[in-house]
N, C-alpha and C positions, 0 to 999 in steps of 0.2 A: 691351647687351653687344656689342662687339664680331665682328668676323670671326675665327675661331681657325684652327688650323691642327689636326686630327688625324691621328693615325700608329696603323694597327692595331695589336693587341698580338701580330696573330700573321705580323705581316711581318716579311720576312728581311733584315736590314743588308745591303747591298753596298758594297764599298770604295768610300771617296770620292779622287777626285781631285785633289782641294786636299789634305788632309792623311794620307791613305796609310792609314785606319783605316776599318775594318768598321763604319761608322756611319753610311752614308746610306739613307736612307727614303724610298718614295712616302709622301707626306704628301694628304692632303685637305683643302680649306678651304672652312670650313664658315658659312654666315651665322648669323646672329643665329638665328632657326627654324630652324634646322637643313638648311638645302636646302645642297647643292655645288654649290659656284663653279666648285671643278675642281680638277687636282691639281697638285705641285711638289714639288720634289725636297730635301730638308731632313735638312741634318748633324749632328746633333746635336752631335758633338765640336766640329765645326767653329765654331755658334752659341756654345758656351759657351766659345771660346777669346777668340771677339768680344767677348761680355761681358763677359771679367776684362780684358779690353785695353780697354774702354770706361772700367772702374771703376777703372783704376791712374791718378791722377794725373799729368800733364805738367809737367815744368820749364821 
């Protein structure tokens, strides 16, 4: 299994800078065994705007 990234359930969004919305997290990334790497700053609106712009096809 890979490195994942987790975001407690009981941290507070602060607004993000890129996109103006109460969605960015300290995040944690976590190894395989569970030890931390360490932390990073993770937008969720932000990540899922990338995604449907990765999955819309180009002409």
């Amino acid at each position: 299994m890979p490195n994942r990234l987790r975001i407690s359930r009981d941290a507070a969004p602060i607004p993000c800078e890129a996109c103006g919305r109460a969605t960015l997290y300290v995040a944690r990334l976590v190894s395989e065994d569970g030890t931390q790497l360490g932390q990073t700053l993770v937008c969720t609106s932000c990540r899922r705007h990338r995604a449907e712009a990765t999955a819309t096809p180009t002409r």
